[in-house]
SERO-4910 file (N, C-alpha, C, O; in steps of 0.05 Angstrom, whole numbers):
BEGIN
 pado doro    nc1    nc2    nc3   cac1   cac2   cac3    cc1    cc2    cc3    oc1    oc2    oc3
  Unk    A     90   -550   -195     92   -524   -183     90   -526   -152     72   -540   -144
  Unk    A    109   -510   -130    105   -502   -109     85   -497    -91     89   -483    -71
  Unk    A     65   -508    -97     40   -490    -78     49   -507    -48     29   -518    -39
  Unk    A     66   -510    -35     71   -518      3     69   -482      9     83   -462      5
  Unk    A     37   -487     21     35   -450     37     60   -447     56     73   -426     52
  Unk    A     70   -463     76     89   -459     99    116   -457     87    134   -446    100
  Unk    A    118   -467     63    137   -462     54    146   -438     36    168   -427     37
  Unk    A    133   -433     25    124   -401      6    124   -381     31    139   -362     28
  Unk    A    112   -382     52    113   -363     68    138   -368     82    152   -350     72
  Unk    A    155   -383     99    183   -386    101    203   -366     87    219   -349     97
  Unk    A    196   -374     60    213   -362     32    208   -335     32    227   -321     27
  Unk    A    183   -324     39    167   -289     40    188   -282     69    205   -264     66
  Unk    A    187   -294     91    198   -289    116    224   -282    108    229   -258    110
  Unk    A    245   -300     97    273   -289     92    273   -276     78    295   -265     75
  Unk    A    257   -271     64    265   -253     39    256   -225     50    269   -206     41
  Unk    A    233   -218     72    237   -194     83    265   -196    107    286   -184    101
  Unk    A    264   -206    121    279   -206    138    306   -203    143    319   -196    163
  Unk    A    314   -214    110    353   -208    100    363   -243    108    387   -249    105
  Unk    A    344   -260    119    359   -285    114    360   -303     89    371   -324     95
  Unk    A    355   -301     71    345   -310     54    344   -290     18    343   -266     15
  Unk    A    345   -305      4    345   -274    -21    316   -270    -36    297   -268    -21
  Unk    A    312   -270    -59    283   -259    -66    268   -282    -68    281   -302    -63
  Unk    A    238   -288    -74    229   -305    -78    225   -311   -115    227   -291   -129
  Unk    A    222   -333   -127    213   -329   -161    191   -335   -155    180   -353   -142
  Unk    A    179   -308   -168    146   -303   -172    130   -313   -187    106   -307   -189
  Unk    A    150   -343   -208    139   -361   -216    121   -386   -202    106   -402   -213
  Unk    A    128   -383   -174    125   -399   -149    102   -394   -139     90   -414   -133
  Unk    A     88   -367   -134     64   -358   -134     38   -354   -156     16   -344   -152
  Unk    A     49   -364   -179     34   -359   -198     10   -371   -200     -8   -361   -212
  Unk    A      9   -399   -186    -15   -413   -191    -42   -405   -167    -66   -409   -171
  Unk    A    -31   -393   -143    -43   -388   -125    -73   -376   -124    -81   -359   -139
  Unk    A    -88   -387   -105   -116   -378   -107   -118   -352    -96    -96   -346    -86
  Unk    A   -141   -327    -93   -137   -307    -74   -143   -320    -49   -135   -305    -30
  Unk    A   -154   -338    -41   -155   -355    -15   -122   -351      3   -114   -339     23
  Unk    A   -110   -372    -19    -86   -385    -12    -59   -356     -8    -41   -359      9
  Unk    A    -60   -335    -21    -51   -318    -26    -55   -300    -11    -36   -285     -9
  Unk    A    -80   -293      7    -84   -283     24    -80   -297     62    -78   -289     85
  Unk    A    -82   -319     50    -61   -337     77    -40   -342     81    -32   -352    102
  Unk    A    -24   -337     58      9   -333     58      8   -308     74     22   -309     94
  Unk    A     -7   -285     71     -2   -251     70     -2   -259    103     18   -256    117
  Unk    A    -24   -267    110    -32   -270    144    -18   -286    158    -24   -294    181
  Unk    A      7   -296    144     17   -324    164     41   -301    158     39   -280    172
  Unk    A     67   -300    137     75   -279    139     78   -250    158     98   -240    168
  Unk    A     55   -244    158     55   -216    180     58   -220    214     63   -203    230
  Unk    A     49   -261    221     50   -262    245     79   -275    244     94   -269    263
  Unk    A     90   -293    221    122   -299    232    138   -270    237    159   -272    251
  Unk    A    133   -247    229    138   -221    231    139   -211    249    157   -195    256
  Unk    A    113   -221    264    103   -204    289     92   -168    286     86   -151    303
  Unk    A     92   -169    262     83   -138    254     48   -133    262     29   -147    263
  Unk    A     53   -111    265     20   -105    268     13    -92    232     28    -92    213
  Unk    A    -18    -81    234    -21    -71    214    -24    -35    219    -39    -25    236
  Unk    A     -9    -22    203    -10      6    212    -16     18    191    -16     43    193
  Unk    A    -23      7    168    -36     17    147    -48     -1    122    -40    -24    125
  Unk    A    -63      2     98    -72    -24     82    -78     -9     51    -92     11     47
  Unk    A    -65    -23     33    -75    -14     11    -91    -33    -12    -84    -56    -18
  Unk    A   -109    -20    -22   -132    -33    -29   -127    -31    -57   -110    -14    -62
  Unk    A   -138    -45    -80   -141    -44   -102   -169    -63   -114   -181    -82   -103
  Unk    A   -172    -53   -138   -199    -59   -142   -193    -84   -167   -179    -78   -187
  Unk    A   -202   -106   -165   -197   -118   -195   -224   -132   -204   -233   -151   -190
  Unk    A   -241   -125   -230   -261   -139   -240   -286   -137   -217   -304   -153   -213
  Unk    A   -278   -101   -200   -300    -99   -191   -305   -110   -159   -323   -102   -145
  Unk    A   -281   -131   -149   -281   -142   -124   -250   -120   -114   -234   -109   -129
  Unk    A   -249   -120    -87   -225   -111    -77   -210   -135    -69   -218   -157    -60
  Unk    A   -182   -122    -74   -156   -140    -66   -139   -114    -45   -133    -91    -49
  Unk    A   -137   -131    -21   -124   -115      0    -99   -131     11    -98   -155      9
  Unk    A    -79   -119     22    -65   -118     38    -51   -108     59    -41    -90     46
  Unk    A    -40   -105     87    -28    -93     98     -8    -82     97      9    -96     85
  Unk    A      2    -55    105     28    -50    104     28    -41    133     14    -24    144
  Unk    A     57    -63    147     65    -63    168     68    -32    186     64    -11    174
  Unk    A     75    -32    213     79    -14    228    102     -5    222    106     18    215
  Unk    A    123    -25    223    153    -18    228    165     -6    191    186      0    180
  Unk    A    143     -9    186    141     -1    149    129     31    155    132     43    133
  Unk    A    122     42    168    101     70    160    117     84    186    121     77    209
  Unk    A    126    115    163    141    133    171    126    160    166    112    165    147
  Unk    A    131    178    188    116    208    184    135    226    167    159    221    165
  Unk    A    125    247    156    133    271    143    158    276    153    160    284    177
  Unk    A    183    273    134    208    288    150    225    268    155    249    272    157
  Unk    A    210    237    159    226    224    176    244    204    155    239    207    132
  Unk    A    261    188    161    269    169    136    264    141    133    265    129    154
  Unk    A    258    128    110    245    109    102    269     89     88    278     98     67
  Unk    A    281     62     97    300     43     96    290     26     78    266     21     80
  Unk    A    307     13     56    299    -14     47    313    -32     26    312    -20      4
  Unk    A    323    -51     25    340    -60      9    334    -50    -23    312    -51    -35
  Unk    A    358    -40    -31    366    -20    -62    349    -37    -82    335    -29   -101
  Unk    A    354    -73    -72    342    -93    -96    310    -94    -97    297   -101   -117
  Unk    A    302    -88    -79    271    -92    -71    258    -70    -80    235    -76    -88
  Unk    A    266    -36    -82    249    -13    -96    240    -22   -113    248    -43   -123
  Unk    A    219     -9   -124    199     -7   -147    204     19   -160    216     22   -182
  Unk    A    190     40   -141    180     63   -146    158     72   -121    154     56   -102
  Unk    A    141    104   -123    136    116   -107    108    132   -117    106    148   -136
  Unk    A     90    124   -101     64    128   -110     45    155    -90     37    154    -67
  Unk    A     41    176   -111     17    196    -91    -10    189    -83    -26    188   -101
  Unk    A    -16    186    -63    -41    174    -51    -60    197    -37    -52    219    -29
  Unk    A    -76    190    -36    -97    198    -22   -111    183      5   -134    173      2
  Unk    A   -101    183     24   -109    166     45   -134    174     63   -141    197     67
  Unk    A   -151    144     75   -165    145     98   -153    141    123   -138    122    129
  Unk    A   -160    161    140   -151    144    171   -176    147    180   -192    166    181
  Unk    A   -178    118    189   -200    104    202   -209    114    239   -194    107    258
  Unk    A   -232    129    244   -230    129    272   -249    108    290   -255    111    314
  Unk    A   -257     86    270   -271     68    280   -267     35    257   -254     33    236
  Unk    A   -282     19    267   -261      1    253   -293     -8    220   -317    -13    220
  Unk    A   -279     -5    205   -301    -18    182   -291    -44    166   -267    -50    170
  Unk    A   -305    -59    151   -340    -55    176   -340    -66    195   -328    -86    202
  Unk    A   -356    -51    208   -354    -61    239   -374    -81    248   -392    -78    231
  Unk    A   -383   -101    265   -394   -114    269   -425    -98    260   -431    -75    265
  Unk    A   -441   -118    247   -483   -107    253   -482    -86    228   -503    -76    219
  Unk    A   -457    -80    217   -461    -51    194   -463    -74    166   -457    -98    166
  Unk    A   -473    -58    147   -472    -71    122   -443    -57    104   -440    -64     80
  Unk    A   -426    -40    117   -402    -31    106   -409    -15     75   -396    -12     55
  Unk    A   -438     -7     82   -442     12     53   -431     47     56   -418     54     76
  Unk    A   -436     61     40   -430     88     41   -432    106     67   -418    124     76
  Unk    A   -448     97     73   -460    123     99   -449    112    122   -448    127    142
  Unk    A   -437     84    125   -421     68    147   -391     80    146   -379     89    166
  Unk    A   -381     80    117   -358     87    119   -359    118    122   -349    125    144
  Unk    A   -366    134    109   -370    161    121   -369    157    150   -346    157    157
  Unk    A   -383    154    167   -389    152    198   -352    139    203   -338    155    214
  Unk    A   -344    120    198   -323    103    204   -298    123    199   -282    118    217
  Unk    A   -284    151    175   -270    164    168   -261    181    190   -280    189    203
  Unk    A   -241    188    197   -234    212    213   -230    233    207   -234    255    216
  Unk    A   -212    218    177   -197    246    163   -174    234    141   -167    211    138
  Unk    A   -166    256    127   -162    243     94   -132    252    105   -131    264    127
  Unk    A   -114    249     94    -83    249     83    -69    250     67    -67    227     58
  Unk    A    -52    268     52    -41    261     32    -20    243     30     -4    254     46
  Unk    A     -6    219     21      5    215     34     32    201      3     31    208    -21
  Unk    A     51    183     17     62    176     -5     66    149      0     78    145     22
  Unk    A     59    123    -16     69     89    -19     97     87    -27    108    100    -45
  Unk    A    106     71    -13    135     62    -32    127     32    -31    120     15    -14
  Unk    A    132     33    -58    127      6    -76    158    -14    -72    181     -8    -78
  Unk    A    147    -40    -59    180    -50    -68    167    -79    -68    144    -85    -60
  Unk    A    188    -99    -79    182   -132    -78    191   -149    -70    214   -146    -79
  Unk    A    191   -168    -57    207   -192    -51    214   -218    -71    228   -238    -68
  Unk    A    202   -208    -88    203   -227   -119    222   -223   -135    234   -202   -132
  Unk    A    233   -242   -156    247   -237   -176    222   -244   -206    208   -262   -214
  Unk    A    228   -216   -216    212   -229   -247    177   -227   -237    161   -245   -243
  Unk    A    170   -208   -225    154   -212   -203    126   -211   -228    103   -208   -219
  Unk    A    129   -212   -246    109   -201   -282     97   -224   -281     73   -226   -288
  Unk    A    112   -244   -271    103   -281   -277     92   -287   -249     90   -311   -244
  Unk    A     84   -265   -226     64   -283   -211     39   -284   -212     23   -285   -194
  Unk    A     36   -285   -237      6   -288   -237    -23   -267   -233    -24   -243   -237
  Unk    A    -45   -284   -224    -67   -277   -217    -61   -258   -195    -61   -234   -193
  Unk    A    -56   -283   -174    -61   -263   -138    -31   -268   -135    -24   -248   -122
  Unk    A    -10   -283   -140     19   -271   -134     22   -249   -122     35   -249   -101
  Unk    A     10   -223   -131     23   -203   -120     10   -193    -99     16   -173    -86
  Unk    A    -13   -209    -95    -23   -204    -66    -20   -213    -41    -29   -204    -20
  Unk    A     -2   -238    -45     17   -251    -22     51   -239    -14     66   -243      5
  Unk    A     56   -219    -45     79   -199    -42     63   -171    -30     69   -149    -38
  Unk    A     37   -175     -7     23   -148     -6     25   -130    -30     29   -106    -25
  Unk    A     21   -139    -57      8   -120    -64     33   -100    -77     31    -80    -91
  Unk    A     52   -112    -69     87    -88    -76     85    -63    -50    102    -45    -49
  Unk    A     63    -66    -31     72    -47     -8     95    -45      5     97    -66     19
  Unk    A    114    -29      9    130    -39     13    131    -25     48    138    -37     68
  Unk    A    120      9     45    118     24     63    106     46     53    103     48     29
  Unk    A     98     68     71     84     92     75     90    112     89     89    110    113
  Unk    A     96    134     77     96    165     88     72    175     90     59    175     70
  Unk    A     60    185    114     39    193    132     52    224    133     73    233    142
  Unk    A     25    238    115     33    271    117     21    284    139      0    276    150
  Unk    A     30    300    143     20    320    169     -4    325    166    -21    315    182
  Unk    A    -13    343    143    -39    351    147    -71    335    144    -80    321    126
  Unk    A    -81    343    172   -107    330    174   -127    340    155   -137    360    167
  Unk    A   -139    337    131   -154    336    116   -187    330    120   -192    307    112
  Unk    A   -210    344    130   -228    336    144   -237    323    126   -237    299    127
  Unk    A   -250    343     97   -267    340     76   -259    339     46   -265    360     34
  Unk    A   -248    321     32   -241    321      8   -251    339    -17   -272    337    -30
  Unk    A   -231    354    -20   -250    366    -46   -249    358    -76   -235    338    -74
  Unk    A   -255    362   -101   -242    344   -125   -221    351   -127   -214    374   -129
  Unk    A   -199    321   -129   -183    318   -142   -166    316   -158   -141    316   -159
  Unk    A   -183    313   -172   -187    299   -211   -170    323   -226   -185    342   -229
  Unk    A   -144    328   -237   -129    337   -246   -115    367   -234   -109    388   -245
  Unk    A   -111    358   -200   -102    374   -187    -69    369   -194    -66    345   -193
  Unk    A    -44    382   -202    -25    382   -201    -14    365   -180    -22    361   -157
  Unk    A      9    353   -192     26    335   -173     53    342   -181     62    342   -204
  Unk    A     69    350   -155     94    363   -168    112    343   -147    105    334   -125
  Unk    A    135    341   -161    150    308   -150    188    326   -149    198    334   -170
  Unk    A    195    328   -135    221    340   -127    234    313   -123    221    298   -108
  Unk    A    255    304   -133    263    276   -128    295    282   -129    306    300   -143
  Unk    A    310    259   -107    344    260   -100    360    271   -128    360    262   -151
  Unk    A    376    296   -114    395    310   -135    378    333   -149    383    340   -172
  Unk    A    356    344   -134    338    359   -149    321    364   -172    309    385   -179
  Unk    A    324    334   -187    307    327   -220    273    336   -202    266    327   -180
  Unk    A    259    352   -214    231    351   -212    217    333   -235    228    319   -252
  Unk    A    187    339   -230    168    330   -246    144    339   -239    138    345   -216
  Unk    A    123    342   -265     96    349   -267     84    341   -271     78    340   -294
  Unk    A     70    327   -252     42    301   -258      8    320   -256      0    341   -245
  Unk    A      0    305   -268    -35    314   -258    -43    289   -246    -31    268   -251
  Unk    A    -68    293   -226    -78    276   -212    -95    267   -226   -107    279   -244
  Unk    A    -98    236   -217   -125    217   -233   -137    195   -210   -123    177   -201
  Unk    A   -156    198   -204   -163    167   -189   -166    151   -204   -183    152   -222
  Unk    A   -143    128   -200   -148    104   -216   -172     87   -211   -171     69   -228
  Unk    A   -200     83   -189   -217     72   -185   -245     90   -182   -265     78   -175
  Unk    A   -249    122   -188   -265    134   -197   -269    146   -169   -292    155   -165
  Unk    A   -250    147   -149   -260    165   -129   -242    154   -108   -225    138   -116
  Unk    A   -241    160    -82   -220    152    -62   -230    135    -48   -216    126    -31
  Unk    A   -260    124    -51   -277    106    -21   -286     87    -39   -297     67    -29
  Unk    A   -285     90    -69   -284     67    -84   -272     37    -75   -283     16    -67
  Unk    A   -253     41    -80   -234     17    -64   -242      8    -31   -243    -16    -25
  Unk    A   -246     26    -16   -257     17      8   -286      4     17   -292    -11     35
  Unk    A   -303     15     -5   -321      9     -4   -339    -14    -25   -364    -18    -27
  Unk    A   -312    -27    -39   -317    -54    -45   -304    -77    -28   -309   -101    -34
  Unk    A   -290    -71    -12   -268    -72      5   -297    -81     30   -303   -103     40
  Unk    A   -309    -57     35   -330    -73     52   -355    -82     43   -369    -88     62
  Unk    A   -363    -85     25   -382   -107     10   -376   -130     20   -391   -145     32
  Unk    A   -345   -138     15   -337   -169     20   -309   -168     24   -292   -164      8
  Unk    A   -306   -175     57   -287   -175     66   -272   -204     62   -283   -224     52
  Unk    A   -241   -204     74   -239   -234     60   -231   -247     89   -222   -231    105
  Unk    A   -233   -268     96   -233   -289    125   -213   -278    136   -213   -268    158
  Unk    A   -190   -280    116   -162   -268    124   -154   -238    131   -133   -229    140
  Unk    A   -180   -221    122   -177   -189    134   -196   -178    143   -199   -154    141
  Unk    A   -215   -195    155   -242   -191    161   -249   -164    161   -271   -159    151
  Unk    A   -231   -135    172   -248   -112    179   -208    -99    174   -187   -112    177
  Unk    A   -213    -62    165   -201    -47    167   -202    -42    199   -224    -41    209
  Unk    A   -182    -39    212   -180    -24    243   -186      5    255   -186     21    237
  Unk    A   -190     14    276   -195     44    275   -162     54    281   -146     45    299
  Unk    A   -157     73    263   -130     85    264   -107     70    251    -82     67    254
  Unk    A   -132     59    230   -107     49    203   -112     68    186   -134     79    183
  Unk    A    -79     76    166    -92     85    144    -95     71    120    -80     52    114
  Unk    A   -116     80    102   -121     63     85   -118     75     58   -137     88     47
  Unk    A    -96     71     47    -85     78     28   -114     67     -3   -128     47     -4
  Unk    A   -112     84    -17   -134     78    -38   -132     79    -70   -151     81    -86
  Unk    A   -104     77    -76    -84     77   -105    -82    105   -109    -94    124   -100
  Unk    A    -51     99   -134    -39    113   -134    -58    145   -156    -76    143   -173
  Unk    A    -44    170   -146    -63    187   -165    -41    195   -197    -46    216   -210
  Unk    A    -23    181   -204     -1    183   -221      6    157   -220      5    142   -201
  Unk    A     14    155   -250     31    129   -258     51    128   -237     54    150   -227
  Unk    A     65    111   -227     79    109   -206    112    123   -212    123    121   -234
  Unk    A    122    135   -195    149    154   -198    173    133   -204    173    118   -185
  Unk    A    190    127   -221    211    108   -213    240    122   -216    246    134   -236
  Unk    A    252    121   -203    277    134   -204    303    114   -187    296     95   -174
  Unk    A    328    120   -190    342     95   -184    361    110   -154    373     94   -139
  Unk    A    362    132   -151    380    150   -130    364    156   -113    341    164   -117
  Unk    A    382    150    -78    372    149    -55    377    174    -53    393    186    -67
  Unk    A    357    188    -25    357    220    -19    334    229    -14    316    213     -9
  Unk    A    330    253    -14    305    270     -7    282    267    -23    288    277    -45
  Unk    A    257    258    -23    235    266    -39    210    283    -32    203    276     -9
  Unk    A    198    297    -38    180    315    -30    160    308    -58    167    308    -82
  Unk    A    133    303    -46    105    307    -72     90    325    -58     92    328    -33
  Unk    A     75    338    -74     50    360    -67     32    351    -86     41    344   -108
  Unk    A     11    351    -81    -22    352    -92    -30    373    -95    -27    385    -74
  Unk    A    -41    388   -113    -53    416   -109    -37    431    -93    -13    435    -93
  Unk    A    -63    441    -75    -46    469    -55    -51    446    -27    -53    458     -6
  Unk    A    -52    420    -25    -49    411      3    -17    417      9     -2    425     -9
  Unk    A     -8    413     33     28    409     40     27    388     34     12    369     35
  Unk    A     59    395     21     80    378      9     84    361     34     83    368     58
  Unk    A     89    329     18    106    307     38    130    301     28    136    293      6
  Unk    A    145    306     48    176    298     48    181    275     55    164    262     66
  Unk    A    206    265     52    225    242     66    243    230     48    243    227     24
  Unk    A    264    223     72    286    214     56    297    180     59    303    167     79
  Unk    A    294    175     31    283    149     22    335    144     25    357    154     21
  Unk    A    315    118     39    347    106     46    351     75     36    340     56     47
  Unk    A    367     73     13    362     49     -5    395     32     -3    415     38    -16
  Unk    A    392      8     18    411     -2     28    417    -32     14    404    -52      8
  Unk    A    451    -24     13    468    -50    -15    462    -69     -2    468    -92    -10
***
């Protein structure tokens, strides 16, 4: 099996970049979260991307994070590009934006740190996409050197100070050619600072600290949307405002 890191990341580089075609996610399968998280960080600098947002997931109780790039995260209204082969699907989130960085140096990154560290919540929307083929067979951490299937992020307008429960608030999904849908909300990790705040228990070498004025995406509140037609999408949560944008899915 493949484990050459410079080479696996090479293969991640063309395969975002359009020189190159998908990676087989058989190739990642043996990978450590070490090794998998140093593909992610060598990756983002052959890129040159910054990090403008991160989504976290929880597995067996530890967090698995990744970045999702700058040139990846689009505001309300605006439109969101990406090769037709690489979609997944499209996930309702609940986001942090950070106005200080956690954890921050001297903090223990527990509850009352990250409270202090929050600015304000967001509703927001993930678009899930992959650089893999067969991406089922990468394994353990595979999909955390494909970040995770981040692909990009819609950043909604409204500033959100104080979260209220969300636990089976309506999710209404308007999707290209006008098909709707009726979801209820669920946190998949039992709350929204869940994920962040295993996230700062134990950070990993390779992501030492969330930034101030990242957002930090915290899983999806619905099985994820999949649909195959480019166009307009709009989700709403409860009574927060609806996020729009028009998802542009290129041959």
């Amino acid at each position: 099996m493949d484990l050459d890191i410079d080479t696996l990341v090479n293969a991640l580089v063309a395969a975002r970049n359009g020189s190159g075609g998908p990676v087989a996610a058989q190739r990642l399968s043996h990978l450590t979260l070490d090794q998998a998280m140093e593909i992610q960080s060598k990756v983002q600098a052959a890129l040159g991307e910054t990090t403008a947002a991160a989504k976290i997931s929880v597995v067996d109780g530890g967090a698995l994070i990744a970045p999702i790039f700058a040139g990846a995260v689009v505001g309300d209204g605006e439109t969101f590009s990406m090769p037709r082969r690489s979609f997944i699907a499209l996930e309702i989130e609940v986001a942090a934006v950070l106005g200080q960085d956690y954890p921050a140096a001297a903090t223990a990154g527990n509850a009352e740190d990250l409270s202090a560290a929050i600015d304000h919540f967001v509703v927001g929307i993930e678009v899930l996409g992959t650089r893999l083929v067969q991406r089922e067979e990468a394994g353990k951490f595979g999909a955390v050197a494909d970040n995770l299937t981040g692909a990009g992020y819609v950043v909604g307008r409204q500033k959100i100070g104080a979260l209220a429960d969300i636990e089976g608030l309506p999710v209404r999904v308007t999707l290209p050619g006008g098909e709707t849908r009726e979801l209820s909300a669920r946190h998949p990790f039992g709350g929204p600072l869940a994920p962040i705040l295993a996230f700062g228990r134990q950070p990993h070498r390779h992501f030492p600290a969330l930034r101030k004025g990242v957002v930090v995406t915290t899983g999806s509140l619905t099985t994820p949307v999949a649909f195959a037609e480019a166009g307009e999408v709009t989700m709403q949560l409860g009574d927060y405002d609806p996020v729009s944008f028009t998802l542009d899915l290129t041959d």
